[in-house]
C-alpha positions in Angstrom: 1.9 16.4 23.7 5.2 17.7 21.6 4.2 20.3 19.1 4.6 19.0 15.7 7.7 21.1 13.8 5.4 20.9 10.4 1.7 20.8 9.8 -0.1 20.3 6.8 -3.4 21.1 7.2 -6.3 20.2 4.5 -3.4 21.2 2.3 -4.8 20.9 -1.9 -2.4 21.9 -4.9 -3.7 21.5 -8.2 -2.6 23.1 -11.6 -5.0 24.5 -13.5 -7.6 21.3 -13.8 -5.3 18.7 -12.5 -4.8 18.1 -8.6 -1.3 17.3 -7.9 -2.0 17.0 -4.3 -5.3 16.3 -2.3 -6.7 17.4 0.8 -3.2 16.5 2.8 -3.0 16.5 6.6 0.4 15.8 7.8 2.5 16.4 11.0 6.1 16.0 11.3 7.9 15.9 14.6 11.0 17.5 15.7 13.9 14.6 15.4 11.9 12.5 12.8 13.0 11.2 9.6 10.0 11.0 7.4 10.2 9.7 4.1 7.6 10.4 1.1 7.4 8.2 -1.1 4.9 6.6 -4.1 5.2 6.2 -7.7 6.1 9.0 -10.4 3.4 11.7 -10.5 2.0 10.9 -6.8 2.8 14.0 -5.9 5.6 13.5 -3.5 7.9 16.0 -5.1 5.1 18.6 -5.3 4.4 18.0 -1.4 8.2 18.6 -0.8 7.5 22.1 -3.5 5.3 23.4 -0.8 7.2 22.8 1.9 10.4 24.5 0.5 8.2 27.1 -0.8 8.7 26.8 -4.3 4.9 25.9 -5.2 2.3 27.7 -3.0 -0.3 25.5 -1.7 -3.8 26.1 -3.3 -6.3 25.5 -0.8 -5.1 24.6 3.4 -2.6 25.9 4.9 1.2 24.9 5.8 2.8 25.7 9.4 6.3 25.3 10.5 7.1 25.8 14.0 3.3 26.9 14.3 4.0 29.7 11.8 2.2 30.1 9.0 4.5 30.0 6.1 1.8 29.6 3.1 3.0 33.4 1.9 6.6 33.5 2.5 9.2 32.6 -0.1 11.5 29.9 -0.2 14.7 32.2 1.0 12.1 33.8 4.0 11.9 29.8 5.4 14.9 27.7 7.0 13.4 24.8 4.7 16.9 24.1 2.4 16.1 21.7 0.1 18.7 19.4 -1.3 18.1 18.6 -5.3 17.9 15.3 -7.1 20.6 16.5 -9.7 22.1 18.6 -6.4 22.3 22.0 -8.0 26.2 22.9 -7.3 27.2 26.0 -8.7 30.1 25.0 -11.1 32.0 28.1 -11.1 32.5 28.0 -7.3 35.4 25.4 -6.0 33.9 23.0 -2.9 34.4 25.6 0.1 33.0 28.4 -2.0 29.9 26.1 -2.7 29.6 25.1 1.4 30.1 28.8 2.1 27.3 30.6 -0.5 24.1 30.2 2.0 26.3 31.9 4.8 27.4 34.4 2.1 23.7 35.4 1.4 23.0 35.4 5.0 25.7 38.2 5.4 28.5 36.4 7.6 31.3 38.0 7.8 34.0 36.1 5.3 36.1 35.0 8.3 33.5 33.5 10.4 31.6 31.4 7.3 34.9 30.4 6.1 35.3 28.7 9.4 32.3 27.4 9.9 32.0 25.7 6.4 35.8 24.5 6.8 34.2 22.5 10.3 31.3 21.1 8.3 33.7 20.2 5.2 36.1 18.1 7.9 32.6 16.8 9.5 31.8 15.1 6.1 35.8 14.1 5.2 36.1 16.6 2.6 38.4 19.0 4.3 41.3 17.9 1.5 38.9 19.2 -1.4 38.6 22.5 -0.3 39.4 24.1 -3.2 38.8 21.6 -5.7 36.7 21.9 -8.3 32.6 20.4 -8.1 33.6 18.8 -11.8 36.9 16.7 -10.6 34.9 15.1 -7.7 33.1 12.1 -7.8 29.2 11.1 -7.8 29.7 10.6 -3.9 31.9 13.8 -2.8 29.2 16.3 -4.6 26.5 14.4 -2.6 28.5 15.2 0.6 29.1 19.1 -0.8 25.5 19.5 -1.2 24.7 18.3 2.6 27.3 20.6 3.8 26.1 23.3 2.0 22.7 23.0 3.1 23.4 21.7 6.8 26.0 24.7 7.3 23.3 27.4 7.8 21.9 25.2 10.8 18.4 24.7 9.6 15.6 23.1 12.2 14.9 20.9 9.1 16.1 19.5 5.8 14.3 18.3 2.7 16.0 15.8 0.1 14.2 15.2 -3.1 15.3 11.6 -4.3 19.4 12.5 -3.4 20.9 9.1 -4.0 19.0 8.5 -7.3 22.2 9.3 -9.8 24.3 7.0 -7.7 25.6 3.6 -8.2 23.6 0.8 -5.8 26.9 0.4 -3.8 27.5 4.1 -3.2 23.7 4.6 -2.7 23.6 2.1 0.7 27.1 4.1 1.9 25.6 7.1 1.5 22.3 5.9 3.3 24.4 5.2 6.3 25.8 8.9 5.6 22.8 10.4 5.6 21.2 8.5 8.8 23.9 9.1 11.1 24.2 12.9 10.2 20.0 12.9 10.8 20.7 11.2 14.9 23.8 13.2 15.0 22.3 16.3 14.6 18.9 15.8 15.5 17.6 17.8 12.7 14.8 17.1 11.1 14.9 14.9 7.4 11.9 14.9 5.1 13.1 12.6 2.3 11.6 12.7 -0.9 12.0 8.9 -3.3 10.5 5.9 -5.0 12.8 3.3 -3.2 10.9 1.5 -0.8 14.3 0.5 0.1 15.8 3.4 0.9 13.0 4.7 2.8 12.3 1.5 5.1 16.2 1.2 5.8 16.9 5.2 7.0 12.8 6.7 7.9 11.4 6.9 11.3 8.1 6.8 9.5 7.2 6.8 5.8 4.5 8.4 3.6 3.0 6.2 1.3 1.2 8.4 -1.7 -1.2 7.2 -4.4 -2.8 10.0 -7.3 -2.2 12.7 -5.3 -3.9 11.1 -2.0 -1.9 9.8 1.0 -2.9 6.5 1.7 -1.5 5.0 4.9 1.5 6.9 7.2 3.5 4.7 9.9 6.8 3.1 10.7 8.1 1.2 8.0 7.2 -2.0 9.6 3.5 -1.2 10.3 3.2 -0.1 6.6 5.1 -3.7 5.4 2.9 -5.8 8.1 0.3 -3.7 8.1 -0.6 -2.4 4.5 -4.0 -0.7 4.7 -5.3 -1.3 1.0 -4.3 -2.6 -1.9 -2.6 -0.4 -3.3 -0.3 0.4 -0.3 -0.2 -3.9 -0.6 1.1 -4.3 -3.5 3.1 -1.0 -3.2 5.6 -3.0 -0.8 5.5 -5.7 -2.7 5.9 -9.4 -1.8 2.0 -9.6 -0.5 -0.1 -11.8 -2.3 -3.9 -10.7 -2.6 -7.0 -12.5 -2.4 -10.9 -11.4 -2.4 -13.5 -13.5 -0.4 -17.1 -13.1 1.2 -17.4 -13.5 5.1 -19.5 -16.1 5.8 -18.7 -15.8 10.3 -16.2 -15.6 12.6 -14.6 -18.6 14.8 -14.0 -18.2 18.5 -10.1 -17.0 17.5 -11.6 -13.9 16.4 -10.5 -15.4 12.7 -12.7 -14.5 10.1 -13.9 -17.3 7.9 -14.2 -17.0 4.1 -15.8 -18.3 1.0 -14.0 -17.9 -2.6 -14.0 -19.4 -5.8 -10.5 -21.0 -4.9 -12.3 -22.3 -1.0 -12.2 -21.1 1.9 -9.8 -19.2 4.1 -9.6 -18.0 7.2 -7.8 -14.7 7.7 -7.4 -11.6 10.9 -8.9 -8.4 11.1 -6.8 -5.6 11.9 -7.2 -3.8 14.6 -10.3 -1.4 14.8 -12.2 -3.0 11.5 -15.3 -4.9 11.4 -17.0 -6.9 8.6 -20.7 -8.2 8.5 -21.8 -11.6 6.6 -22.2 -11.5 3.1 -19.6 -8.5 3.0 -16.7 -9.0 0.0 -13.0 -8.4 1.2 -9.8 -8.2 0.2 -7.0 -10.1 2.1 -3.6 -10.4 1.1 -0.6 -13.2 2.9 3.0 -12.0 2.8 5.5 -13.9 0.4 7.6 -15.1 3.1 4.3 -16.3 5.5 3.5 -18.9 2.8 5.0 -22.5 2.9 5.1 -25.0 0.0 4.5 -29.2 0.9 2.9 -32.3 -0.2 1.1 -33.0 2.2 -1.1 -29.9 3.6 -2.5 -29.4 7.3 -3.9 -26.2 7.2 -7.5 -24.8 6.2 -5.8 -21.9 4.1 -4.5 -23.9 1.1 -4.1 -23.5 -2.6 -3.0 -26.8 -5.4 -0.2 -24.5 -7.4 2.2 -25.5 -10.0 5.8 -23.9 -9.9 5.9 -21.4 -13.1 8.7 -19.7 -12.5 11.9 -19.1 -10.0 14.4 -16.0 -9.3 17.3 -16.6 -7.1 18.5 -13.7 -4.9 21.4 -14.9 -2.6 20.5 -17.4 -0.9 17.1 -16.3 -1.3 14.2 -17.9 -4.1 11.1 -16.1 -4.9 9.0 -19.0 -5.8 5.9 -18.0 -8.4 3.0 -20.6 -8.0 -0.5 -20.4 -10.5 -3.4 -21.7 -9.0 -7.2 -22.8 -10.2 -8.4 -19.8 -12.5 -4.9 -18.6 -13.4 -4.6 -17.1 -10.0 -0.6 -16.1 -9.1 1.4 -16.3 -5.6 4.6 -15.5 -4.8 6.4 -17.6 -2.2 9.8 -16.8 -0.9 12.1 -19.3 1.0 15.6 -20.1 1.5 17.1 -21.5 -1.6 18.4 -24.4 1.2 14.9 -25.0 2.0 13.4 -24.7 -1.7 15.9 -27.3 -2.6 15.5 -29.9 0.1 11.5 -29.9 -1.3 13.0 -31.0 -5.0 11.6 -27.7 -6.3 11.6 -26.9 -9.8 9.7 -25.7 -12.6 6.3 -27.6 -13.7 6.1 -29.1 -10.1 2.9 -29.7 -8.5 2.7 -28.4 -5.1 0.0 -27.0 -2.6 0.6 -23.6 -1.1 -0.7 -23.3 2.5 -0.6 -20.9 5.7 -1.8 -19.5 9.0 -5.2 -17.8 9.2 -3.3 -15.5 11.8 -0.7 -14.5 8.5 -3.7 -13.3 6.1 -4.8 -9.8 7.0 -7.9 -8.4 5.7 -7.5 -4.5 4.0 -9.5 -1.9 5.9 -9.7 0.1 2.8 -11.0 -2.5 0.8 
């Protein structure tokens, strides 16, 4: 088996009484683009710290390239780390700014002039060459930083939440920037943000981060299909969760259970068991759920409409059930229309047993 490029082994980080990160055991691959991601004070960016060895880890230890780099500072490491607010030096024009990590390596001025003029041209920016970092645009400085720090030729690069400052349109350009440079190269990304977006549209696999604690890694789509608690459930959003006792299992391998809104039926995912009598959490995706007057299946619910938000030609439908209970529902707007939908409308809410997944954490 491949080697992994970094390791994080048992890795704890805490400052003074409060643990910022715990017990974390991570390895990243040559090639990959991993994305860390969770909600503010996670510890995502403090994960990324260690990495770039700007925080030192407090217990565990960190390898890169099977090197122990716990000890070394962050200029002893080829770990460049590209900054939320990017961290251009303002007196320097763009070619000045691409050329400063060569300048500290020692290159001759000939040989990391050319070099940074190739990766300026590589990222269309050969025409600002000697313009100044003020008189460019929110876009251009993202590019200057990626030069900069893809000029030197690292084995990897970290990016701490680098489209946050930029405009939802620019943001998805630069995406497309940022993941073609990644297959281009080859060189490891380990992206740093709280877009779920961002991470499930660029990561080879994402990181999903809760107080400190990682709670599931995978590819985007195992996470979204796949959550493996609640948190990481409603993390991704568009899940709806339910709790229920087992009371057996039919000869589909569904599980049957019993809850104050009925019964269900729902899957196990792969590798979990459950016993009688033992309370579980399930949860059905938004999009799995269908909305008629006249329901077939055993999973069913009697909502009433509260509430609709349009997106495109997208509705996300929210239903309240028996005991105040809430679902989302998406559909087509087509398809929500041709059902007379509206607000106040009594409606049942029904599904496939296969669609609701029961939580191995929970």
């Amino acid at each position: 088996m491949t080697q992994p490029l970094v390791v994080f082994d048992n890795v704890v980080k805490h400052f003074g009484s409060y643990q910022a990160v715990e017990r974390m055991n991570l390895e990243i691959y040559k090639g990959e683009f991993v994305a860390i991601m969770g909600s503010s004070g996670c510890g995502k960016t403090t994960t990324l710290r260690m990495l770039a060895g700007l925080d030192k880890p407090s217990e565990g230890e960190i390898r890169l390239n099977g090197e122990r780099i716990n000890d070394l500072y962050s200029w002893e490491r080829e770990t460049p780390l590209v900054w939320q607010n990017l961290a251009l030096f303002p007196f320097l024009n763009v070619l000045e700014n691409v050329e400063f990590g060569l300048r500290m390596k020692g290159m001759a001025k000939a040989e990391r002039r050319k070099k940074a003029l190739v990766w300026l041209e590589r990222l269309g920016l050969e025409e600002f060459a000697t313009r100044d970092i003020s008189l460019l645009s929110g876009g251009q400085r993202q590019r200057v930083a990626l030069a900069r720090s893809l000029v030197t030729e690292p084995p990897i690069l970290l990016l701490d939440e680098p489209l946050s400052a930029l405009d939802a349109h620019l943001s998805v350009r630069m995406q497309g920037v940022l993941t073609g440079l990644q297959k281009d190269l080859g060189i490891t990304f380990v992206y740093v943000t709280h877009s779920q977006s961002e991470a499930f549209a660029m990561a080879d696999r994402v990181v999903i981060m809760s107080r400190g604690r990682v709670e599931q890694i995978g590819s985007p789509q195992e996470v979204f299909l796949e959550p493996h608690n609640r948190f990481v459930a409603e993390f991704v959003g568009g899940k709806n969760i339910l709790c229920g006792t087992v009371v057996g299992v039919e000869n589909s391998g569904l599980v049957r259970l019993d809850s104050e809104h009925g019964g269900f039926l729902a899957r196990l995912p792969e590798g979990k068991t459950v016993a009688p009598a033992e309370r579980v959490t399930f949860c059905i995706s938004a999009e799995h759920i269908d909305l008629t007057e006249e329901p077939v299946r055993r999973n069913r619910l009697n909502c009433t409409v509260v509430g609709e938000e349009f997106i495109g030609s997208m509705v996300n439908i929210y239903l309240e059930a028996s005991g105040g209970l809430e679902l989302q529902v998406q559909k087509l707007h087509a398809e929500y229309k041709r059902l007379g939908g509206h607000c106040g409308q009594k409606i049942f809410a029904e599904w496939d047993g296969a669609h609701a997944l029961i939580l191995r954490g929970d």
